[in-house]
C-alpha positions in Angstrom: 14.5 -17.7 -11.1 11.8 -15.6 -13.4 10.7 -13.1 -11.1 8.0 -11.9 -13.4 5.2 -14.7 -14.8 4.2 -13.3 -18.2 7.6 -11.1 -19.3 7.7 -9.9 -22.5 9.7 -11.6 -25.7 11.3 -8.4 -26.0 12.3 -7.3 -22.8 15.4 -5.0 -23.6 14.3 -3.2 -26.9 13.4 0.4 -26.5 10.4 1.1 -25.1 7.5 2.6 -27.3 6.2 6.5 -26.3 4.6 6.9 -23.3 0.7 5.4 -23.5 -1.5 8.8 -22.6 -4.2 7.7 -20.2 -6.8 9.1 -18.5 -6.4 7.5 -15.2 -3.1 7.9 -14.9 -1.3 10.9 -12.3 0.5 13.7 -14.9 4.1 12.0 -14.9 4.0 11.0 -12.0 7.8 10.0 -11.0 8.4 6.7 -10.0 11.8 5.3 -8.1 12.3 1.6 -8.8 15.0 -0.2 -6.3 16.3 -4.0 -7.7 18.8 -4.7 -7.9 18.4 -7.6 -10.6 19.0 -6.1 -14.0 16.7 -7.8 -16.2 14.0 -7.6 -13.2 14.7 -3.8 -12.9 14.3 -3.5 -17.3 11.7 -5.2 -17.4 9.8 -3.2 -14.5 11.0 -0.2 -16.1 9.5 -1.0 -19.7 6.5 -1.7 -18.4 6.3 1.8 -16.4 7.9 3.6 -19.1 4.8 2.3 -21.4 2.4 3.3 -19.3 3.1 6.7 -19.2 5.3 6.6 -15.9 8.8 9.0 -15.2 11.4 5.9 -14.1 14.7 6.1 -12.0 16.4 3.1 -11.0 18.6 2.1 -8.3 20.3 -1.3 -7.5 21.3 -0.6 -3.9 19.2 1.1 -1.0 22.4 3.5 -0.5 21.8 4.8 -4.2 18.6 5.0 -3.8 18.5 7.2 -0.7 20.5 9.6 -2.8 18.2 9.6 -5.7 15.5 10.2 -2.8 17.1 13.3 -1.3 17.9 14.7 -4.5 14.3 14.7 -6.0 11.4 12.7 -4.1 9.6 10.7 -5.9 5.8 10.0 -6.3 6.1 6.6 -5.0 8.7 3.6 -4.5 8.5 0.3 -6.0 11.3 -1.6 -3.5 12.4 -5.3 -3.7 13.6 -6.0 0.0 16.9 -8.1 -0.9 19.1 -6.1 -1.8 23.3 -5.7 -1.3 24.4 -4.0 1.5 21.7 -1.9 2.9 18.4 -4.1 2.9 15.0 -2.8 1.6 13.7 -3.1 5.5 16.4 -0.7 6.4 16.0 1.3 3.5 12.3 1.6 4.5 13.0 2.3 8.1 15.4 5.1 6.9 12.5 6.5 4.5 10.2 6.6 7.1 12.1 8.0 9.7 12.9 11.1 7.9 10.4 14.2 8.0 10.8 14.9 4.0 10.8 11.6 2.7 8.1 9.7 5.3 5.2 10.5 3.3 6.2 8.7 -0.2 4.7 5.3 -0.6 6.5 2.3 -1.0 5.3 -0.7 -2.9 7.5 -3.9 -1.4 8.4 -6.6 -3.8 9.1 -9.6 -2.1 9.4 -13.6 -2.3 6.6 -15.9 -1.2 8.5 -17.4 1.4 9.4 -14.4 3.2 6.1 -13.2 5.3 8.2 -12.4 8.0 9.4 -10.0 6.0 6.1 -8.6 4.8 5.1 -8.3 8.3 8.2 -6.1 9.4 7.8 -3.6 6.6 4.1 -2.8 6.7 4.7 -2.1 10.2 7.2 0.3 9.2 4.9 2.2 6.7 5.0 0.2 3.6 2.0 0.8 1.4 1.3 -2.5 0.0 3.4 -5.4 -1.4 3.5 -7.9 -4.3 5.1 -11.2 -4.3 7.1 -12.8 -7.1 6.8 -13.7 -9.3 4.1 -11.7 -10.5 2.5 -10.2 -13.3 3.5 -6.5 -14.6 -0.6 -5.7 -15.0 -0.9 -6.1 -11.0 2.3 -5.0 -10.2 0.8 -1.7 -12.1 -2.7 -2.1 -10.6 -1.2 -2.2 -7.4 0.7 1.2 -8.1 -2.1 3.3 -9.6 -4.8 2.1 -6.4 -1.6 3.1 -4.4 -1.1 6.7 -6.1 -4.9 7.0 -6.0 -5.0 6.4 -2.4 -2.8 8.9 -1.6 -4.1 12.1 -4.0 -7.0 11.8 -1.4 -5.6 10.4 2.1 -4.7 14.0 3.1 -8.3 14.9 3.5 -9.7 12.0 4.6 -7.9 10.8 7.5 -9.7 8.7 10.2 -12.0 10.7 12.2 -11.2 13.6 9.9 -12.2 15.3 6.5 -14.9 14.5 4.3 -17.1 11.4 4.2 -15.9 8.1 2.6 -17.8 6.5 0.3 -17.3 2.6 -0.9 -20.0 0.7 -2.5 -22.8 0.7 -0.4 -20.6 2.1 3.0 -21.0 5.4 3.6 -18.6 6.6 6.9 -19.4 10.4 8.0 -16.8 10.8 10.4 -17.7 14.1 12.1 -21.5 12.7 12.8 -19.6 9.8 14.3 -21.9 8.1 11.9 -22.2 4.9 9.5 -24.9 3.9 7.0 -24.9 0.7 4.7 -27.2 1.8 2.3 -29.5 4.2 4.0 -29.1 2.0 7.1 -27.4 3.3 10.3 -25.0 1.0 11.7 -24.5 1.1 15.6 -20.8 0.4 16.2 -19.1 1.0 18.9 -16.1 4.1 19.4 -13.3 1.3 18.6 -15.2 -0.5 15.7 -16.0 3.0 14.0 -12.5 4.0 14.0 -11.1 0.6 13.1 -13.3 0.6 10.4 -12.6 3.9 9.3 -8.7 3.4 9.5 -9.0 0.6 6.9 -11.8 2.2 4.9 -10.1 5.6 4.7 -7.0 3.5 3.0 -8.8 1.0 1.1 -6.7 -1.8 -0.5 -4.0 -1.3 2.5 -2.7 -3.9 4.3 -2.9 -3.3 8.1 -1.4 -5.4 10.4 -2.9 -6.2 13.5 0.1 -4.2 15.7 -0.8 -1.0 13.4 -4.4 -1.1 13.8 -3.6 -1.4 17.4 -0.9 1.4 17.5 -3.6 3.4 15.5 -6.8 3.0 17.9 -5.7 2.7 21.0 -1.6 4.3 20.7 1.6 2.7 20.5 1.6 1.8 24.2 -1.8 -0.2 25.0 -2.3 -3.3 26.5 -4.4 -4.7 23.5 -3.6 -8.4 22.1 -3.8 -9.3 18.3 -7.0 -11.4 19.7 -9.1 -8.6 20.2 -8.5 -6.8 16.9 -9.6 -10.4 15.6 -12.8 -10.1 17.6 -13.7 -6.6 16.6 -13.1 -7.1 13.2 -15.8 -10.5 13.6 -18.0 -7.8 15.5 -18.0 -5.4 12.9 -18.3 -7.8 9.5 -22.1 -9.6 11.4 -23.3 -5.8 12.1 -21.8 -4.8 8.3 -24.1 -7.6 6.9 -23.6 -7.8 3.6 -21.2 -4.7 3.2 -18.9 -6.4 5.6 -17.6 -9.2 3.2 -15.3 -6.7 1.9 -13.0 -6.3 5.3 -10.9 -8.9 4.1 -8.2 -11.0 6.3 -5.0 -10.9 4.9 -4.0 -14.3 6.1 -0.4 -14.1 7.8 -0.3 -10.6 8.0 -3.8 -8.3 9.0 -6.9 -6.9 7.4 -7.9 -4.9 5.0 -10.6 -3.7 3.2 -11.6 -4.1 -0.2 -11.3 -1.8 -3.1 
């Protein structure tokens, strides 16, 4: 099946010099694990174009080889793969000091949000489902690197103030304005809300938002994320149409 809905006639020939671009990271290095040869071509033309460095790897074994030789800026990871899975690869990824902090981009079928589930709970950035377009698989990638030039000084309840649209979070006043309106939110709604607006675009499950508020060890149900997040989108107003459910996997909110 065509994993990719608008591929190009021309595929295979060589791509053209690197597109310069102002909004794209210096060279940024990018590892790209499929292990379906025209997929992985035509993921890498379309990289290559836009001014992207490109490995490739068909198997998570390589891959992890390619990772501990030179990290890479971020992964883009299809989760079937032969032998070792992408879900193991991820687990692997994360689970190492060096390597836990590179983002992974999951490329997965429709069918498998079980799947989707499992590796954003493992520390998968963000996915895309096939078939899809190159132009959001690259959209997805460049929010993604964005994301993380700043996520180092601006962690929940940390760093500078976060700014989107009319939001404005001041974490160290403990303080939120929509417009030049404070918001009163309770302790857990500020820092759910600055957890998903400190990563905006991220996926959060509800078992991450809850390992991430109250630790990995409260008694909190997926229930009462639900509720705080209806609690925190009336007192948002307008602002809070863009904490978005993810249906079948968590929340987010909107770029």
């Amino acid at each position: 099946m065509n994993a990719i809905a608008d591929q190009p006639q021309k595929a295979r020939r060589k791509a053209p010099a690197p597109a310069e671009s102002p909004d794209l990271p210096s060279k940024a290095k990018l590892l790209v694990v499929e292990d379906e040869q025209d997929l992985q071509d035509l993921i890498r033309f379309n990289l290559e174009r836009n001014g992207y460095r490109v490995v490739c790897a068909d198997s998570g074994e390589k891959a992890l080889r390619l990772v501990r030789s030179e990290l890479p800026d971020l992964i883009v990871l299809d989760l079937m793969l032969p032998g070792m899975d992408g879900l193991q690869f991820c687990r692997t990824m994360k689970e190492d000091n060096e390597s836990s902090g590179v983002p992974i981009i999951m490329l997965t079928a429709k069918s498998e949000e079980a799947d989707i589930v499992a590796g954003l709970e493992l520390g998968a950035d963000d996915y895309v489902t096939k078939p899809f377009s190159p132009r959001v698989l690259l959209a997805r990638i460049k929010a993604v690197l964005r994301r993380g030039d700043v996520a180092g000084d601006t962690e929940a309840g940390v760093g500078g103030d976060i700014h989107l649209r009319d939001l404005t979070i001041r974490p160290e006043r403990h303080e939120v304005l929509v417009g030049d309106e404070p918001v009163d939110l309770t302790a857990t709604e500020f820092r759910l809300l600055t957890l998903l607006a400190n990563r905006p675009g991220r996926v959060f499950t509800r078992q991450q938002i809850i390992e991430q508020i109250h630790g990995k060890f409260a008694a909190v149900t997926d229930r009462s994320v639900d509720v705080q997040v209806v609690a925190l989108r009336r007192k948002l107003g307008d602002a809070g149409t863009d904490l978005q459910t993810v249906r079948g996997v968590g929340y987010r909110y909107c770029e």
